[in-house]
C-alpha positions as CSV (number, residue, x, y, z in Angstrom):
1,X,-24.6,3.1,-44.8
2,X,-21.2,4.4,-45.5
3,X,-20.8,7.0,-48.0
4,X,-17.9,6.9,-50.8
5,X,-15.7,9.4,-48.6
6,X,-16.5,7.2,-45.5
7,X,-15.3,3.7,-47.2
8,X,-12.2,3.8,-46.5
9,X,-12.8,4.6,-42.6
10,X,-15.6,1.6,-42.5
11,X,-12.9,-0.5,-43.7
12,X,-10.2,0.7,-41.4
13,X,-13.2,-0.1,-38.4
14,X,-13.6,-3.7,-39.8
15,X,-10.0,-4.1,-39.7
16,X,-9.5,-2.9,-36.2
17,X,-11.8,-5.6,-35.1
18,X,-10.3,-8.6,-37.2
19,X,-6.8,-7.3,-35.7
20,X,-8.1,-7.4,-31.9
21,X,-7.3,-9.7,-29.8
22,X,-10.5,-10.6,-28.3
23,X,-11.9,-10.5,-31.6
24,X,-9.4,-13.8,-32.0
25,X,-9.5,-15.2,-28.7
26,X,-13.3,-15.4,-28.8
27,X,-12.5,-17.0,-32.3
28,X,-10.3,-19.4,-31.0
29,X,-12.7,-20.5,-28.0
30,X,-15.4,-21.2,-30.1
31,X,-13.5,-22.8,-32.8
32,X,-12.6,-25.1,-29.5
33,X,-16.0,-25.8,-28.6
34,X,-17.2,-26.8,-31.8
35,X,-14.4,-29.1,-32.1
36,X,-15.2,-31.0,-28.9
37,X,-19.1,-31.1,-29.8
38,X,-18.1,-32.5,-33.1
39,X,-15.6,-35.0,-31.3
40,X,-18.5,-36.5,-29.1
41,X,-21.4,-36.5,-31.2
42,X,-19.0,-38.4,-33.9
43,X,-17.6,-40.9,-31.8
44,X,-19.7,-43.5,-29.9
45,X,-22.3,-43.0,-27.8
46,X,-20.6,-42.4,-24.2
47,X,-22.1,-44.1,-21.2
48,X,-21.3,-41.4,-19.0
49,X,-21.8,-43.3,-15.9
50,X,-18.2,-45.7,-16.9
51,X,-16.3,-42.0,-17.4
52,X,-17.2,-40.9,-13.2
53,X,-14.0,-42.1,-12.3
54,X,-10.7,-39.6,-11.8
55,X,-8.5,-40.0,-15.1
56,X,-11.7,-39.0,-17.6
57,X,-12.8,-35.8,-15.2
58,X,-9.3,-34.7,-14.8
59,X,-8.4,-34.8,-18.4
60,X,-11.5,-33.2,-19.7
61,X,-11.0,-30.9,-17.0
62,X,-7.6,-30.1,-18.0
63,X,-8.5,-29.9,-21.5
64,X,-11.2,-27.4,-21.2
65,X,-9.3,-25.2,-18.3
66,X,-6.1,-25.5,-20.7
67,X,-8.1,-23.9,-23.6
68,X,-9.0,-20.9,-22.0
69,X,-6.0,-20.4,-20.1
70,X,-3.5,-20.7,-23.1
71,X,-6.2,-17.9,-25.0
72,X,-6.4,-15.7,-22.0
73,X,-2.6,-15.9,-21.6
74,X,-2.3,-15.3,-25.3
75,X,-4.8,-11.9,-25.0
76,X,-2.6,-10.5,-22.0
77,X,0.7,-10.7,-23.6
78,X,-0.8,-9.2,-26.8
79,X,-1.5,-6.2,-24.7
80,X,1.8,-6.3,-22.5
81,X,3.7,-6.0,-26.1
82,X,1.1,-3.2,-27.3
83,X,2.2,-1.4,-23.8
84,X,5.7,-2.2,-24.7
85,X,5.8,-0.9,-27.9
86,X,3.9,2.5,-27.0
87,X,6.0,3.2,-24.2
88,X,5.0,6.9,-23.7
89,X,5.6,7.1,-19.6
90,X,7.7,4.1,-18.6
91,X,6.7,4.7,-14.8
92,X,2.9,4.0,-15.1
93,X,2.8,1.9,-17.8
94,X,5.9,-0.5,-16.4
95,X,3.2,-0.9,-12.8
96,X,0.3,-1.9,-15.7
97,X,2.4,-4.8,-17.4
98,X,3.1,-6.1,-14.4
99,X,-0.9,-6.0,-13.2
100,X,-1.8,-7.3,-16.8
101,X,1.1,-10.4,-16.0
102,X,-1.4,-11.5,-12.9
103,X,-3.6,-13.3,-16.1
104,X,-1.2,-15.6,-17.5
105,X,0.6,-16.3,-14.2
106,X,-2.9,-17.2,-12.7
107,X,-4.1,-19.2,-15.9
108,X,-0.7,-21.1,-16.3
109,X,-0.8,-22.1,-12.5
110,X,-4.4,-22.9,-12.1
111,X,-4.0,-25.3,-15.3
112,X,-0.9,-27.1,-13.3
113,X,-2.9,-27.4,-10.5
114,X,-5.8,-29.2,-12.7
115,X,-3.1,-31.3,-14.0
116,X,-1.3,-31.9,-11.3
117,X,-3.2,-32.3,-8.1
118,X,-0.1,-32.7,-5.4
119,X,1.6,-29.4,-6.5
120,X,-1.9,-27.5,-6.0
121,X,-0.2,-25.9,-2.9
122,X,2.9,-25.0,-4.8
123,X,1.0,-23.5,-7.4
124,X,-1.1,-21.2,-4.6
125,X,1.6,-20.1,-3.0
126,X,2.8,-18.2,-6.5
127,X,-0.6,-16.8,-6.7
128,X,-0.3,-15.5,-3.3
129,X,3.0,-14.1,-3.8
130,X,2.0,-12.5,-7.2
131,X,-0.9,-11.2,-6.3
132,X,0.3,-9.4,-3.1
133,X,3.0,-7.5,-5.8
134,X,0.1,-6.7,-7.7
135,X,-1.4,-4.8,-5.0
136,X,1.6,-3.1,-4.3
137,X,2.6,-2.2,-8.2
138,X,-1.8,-0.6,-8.2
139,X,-0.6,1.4,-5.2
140,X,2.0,2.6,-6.8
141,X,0.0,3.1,-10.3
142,X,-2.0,5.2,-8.2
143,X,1.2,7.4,-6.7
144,X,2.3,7.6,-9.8
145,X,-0.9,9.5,-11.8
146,X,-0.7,11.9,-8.8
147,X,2.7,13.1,-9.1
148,X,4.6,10.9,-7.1
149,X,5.2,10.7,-3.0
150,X,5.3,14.1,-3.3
151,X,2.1,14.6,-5.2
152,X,0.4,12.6,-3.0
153,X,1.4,15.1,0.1
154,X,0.3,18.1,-2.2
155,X,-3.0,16.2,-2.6
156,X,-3.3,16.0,1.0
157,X,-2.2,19.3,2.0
158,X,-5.3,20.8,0.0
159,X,-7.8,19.1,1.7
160,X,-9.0,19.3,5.5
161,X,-9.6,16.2,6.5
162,X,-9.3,12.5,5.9
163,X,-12.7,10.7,4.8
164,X,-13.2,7.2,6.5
165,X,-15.2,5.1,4.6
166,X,-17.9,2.6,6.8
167,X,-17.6,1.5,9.2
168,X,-15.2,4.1,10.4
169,X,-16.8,7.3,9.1
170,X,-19.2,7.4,12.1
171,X,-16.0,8.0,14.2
172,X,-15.3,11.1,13.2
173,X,-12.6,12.8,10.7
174,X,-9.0,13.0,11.2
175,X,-7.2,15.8,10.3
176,X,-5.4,15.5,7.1
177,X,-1.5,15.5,7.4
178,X,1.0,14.0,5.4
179,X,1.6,11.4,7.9
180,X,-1.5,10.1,6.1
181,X,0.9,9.1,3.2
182,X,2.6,6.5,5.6
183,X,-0.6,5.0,6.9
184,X,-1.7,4.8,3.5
185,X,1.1,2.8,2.3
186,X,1.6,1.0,5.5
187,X,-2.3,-0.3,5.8
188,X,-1.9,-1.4,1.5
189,X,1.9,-2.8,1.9
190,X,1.4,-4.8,4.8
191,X,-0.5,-7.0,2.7
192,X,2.2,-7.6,0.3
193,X,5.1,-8.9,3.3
194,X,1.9,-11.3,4.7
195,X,0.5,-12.6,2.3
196,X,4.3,-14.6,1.1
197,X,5.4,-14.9,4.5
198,X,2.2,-17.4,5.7
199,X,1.7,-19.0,2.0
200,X,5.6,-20.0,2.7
201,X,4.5,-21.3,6.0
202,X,1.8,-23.0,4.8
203,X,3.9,-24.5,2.1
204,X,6.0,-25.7,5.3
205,X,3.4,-27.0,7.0
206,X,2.1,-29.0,4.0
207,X,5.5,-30.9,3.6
208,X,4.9,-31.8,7.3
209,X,1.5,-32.8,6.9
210,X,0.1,-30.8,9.8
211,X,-1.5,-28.3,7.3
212,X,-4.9,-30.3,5.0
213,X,-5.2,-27.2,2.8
214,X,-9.1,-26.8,2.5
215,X,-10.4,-28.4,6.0
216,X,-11.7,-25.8,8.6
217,X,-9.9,-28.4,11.4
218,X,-8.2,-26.4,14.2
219,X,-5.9,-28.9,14.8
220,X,-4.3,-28.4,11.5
221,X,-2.6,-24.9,10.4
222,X,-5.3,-24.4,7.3
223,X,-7.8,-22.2,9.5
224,X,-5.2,-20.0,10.8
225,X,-3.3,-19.4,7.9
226,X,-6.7,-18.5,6.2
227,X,-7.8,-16.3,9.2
228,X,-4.6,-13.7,9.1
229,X,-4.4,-13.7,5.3
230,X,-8.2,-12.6,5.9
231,X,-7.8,-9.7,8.4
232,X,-4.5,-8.7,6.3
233,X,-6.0,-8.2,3.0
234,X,-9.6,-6.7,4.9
235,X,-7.2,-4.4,6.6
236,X,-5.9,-3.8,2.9
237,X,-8.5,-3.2,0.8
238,X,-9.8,-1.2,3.3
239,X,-7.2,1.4,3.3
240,X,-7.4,1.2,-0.5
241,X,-11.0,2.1,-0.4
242,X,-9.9,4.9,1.7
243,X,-7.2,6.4,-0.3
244,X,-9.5,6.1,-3.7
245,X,-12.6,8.2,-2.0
246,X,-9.9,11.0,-1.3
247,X,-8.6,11.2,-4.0
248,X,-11.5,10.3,-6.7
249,X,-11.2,14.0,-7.8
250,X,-7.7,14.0,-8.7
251,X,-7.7,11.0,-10.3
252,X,-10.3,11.4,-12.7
253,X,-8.6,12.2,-15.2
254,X,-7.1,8.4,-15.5
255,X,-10.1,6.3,-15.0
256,X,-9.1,4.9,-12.1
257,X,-12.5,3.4,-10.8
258,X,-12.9,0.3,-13.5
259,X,-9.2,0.1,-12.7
260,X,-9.7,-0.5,-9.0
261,X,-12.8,-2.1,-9.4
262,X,-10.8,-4.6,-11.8
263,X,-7.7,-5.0,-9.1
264,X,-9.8,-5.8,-6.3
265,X,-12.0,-8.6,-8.0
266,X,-8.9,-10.1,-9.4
267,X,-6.9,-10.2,-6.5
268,X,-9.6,-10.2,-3.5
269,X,-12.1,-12.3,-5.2
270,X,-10.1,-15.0,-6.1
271,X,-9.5,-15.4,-2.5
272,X,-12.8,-15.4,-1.3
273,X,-13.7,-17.7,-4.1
274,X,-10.9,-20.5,-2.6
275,X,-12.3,-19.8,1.3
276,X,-16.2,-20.5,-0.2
277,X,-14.9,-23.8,-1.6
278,X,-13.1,-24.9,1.8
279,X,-16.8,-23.7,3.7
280,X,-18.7,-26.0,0.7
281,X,-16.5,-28.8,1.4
282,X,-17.0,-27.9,4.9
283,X,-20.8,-28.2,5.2
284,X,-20.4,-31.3,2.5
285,X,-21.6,-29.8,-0.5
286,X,-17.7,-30.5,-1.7
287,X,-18.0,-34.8,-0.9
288,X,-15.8,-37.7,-2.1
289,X,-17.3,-39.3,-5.0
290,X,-17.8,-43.0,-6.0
291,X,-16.4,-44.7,-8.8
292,X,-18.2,-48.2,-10.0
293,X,-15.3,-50.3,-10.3
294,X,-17.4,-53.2,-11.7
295,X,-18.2,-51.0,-15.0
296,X,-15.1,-49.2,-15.3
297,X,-11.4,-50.3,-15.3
298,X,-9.9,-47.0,-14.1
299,X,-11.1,-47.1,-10.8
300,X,-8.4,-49.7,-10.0
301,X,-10.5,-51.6,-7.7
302,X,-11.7,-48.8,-5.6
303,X,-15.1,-46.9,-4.9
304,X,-13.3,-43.4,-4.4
305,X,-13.2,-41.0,-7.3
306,X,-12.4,-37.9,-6.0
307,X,-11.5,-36.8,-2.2
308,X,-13.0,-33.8,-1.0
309,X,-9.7,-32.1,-1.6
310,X,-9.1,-33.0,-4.6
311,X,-12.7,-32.4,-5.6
312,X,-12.0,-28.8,-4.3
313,X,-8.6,-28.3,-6.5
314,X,-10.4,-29.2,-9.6
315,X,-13.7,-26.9,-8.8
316,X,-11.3,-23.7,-8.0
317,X,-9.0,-24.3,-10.7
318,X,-11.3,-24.3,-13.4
319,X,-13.0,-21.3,-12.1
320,X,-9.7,-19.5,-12.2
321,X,-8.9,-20.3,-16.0
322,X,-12.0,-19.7,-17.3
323,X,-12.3,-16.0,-15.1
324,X,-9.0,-15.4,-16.9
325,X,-10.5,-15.3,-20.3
326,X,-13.2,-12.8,-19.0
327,X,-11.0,-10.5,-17.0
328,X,-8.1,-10.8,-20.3
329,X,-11.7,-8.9,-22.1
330,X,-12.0,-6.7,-19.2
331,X,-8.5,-5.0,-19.4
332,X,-8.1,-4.5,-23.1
333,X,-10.4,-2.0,-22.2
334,X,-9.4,-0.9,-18.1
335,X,-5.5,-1.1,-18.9
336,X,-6.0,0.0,-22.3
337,X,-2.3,1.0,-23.8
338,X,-4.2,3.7,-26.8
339,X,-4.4,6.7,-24.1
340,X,-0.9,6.2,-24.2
341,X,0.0,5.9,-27.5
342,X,-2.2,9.3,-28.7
343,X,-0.4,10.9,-25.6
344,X,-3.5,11.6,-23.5
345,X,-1.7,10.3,-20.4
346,X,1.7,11.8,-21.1
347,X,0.1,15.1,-21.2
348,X,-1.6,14.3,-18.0
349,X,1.1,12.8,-16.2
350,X,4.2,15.7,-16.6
351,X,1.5,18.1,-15.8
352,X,2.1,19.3,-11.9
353,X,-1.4,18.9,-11.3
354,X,-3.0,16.4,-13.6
355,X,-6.5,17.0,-12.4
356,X,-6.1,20.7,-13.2
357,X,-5.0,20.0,-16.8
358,X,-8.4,17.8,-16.9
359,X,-10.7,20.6,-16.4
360,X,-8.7,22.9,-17.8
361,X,-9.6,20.8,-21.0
362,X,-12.7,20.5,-20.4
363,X,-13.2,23.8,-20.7
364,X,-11.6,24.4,-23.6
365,X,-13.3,21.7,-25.0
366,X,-17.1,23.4,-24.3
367,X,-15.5,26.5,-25.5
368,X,-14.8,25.2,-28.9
369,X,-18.3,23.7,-29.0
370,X,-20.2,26.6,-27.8
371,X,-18.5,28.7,-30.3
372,X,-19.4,26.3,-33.3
């Protein structure tokens, strides 16, 4: 229980949960839900067998991929402007709006591709372009909380060697220079130029009809498309493993594991997520579906619901707005903007050596406890 002197702190708790925005967005989907239950269990009883047919899947589709994208968009932007407003080091915290802008972009574009099948491709290849910037705004995040190009050499020259993660470890350790800067960059960045480049050629090759986004045929340019995007961002995330295991230790200070963690599930993820549904369809998990056209009017005469493509569109779409809610939750708290506003990070980041001003309060802080 809170004691008279503690009231006014209790209350100041409550309302710091009423005023967050995941507090509302969770409001706001369940609100949703009930609304929908309510709608159906009011209405008729619903022979669910008349509503297989394209228009009714879309639309509830739509409707339920809409919700969350609008709400996840909603929580993003409410951190951008919190960012905005508590502008403490413009550098960092400019690279974290734009990472935090990879929700609503993703949610508005996955909603238009549940509403509008044909510009699916369209609305991939701005997912593919933002997403390769994203990778190359967390690299620079990551420059940034260690001082810069030039921190990063200073980070380097203390050390003795470069650590490879697996598999490369076993081949033995390279001698740290500040070359390794470069090949950093290179290995990450080279991902960013690709990634554009063959979404704009499959774009291309869509309009010509020699591309069938989704089908493993090698006759087509889906497969190959898919395969160099795949060795580019393996390549990538490699090198990003490798430049976060050398330089844990000076990072600490900024948190930046949940951060990467959050970056590569976002952006690597979501790729592997639309290869699985191609290798479903594939193996025909991911089928055309039937549509009675005796029992219901919508199937305009025909027994196909859904192609396989189509089928695959609506699957990944909807798996992308609703991840978007879940990942808005996850970086309120990852690309939180309150170490910036109480000036934790400013500190950090005008000290020379950031990690040194970490310990150094670290210290002071047992100091003060052990003398109390």
């Amino acid at each position: 229980m809170c004691g008279p002197w503690r009231k006014l702190s209790c209350r100041e708790k409550v309302f710091s949960i009423l005023k967050n925005e995941i507090t509302w967005g969770m409001f706001i989907i369940l609100a949703c839900a009930i609304s929908l239950i309510i709608i159906w269990a009011v209405s008729e009883p619903v022979q669910w067998q008349s509503y297989k047919d394209p228009v009714h899947e879309q639309g509830l589709m739509s409707i339920i991929g809409g919700i969350f994208a609008i709400v996840a968009s909603l929580m993003s932007l409410t951190q951008i402007i919190q960012h905005f407003a508590h502008k403490t080091d413009k550098a960092s915290q400019k690279r974290i709006m734009r990472i935090l802008g990879m929700v609503p972009i993703y949610g508005a574009t996955a909603w238009l591709s549940l509403l509008f099948f044909q510009a699916a491709i369209y609305m991939e290849f701005v997912q593919s372009c933002y997403e390769a910037y994203v990778v190359y705004c967390f690299l620079l995040l990551l420059t940034k909380y260690l001082g810069g190009h030039r921190g990063v050499e200073d980070a380097i020259a203390s050390k003795e060697y470069i650590k490879l993660p697996f598999p490369f470890g076993c081949c033995g350790k390279p001698i740290a220079t500040t070359k390794w800067v470069w090949y950093f960059k290179i290995g990450i960045l080279q991902y960013s130029w690709i990634t554009p480049i063959c979404s704009g050629i499959a774009v291309v090759l869509n309009l010509s009809n020699v591309y069938d986004n989704g089908r493993w045929n090698f006759n087509r340019g889906y497969p190959y498309i898919t395969i160099i995007i795949n060795v580019s961002q393996t390549l990538a995330l490699y090198t990003l493993v490798t430049f976060y295991s050398n330089f844990k230790t000076e990072l600490k200070p900024f948190r930046p594991l949940s951060k990467f963690i959050a970056v590569k599930l976002l952006v690597f993820f979501i790729f592997w997520q639309s290869v699985l549904m191609s290798g479903l369809a594939a193996i025909g998990v991911l089928r055309n579906t039937e549509c009675n056209p005796s029992a219901n009017t919508y199937c305009n005469g025909s027994t196909t619901g859904f192609t396989v493509e189509q089928e695959k569109i609506l699957l990944e779409s909807i798996l992308i707005c609703v991840e978007m809610f879940f990942f808005s939750i996850a970086h309120h708290w990852i690309f939180s903007w309150k170490p910036y506003a109480n000036g934790e990070f400013a500190k950090l980041m005008k000290s020379p050596r950031p990690q040194m001003s970490y310990q150094n309060n670290n210290i002071g802080a047992d100091i003060v406890r052990i003398r109390f």
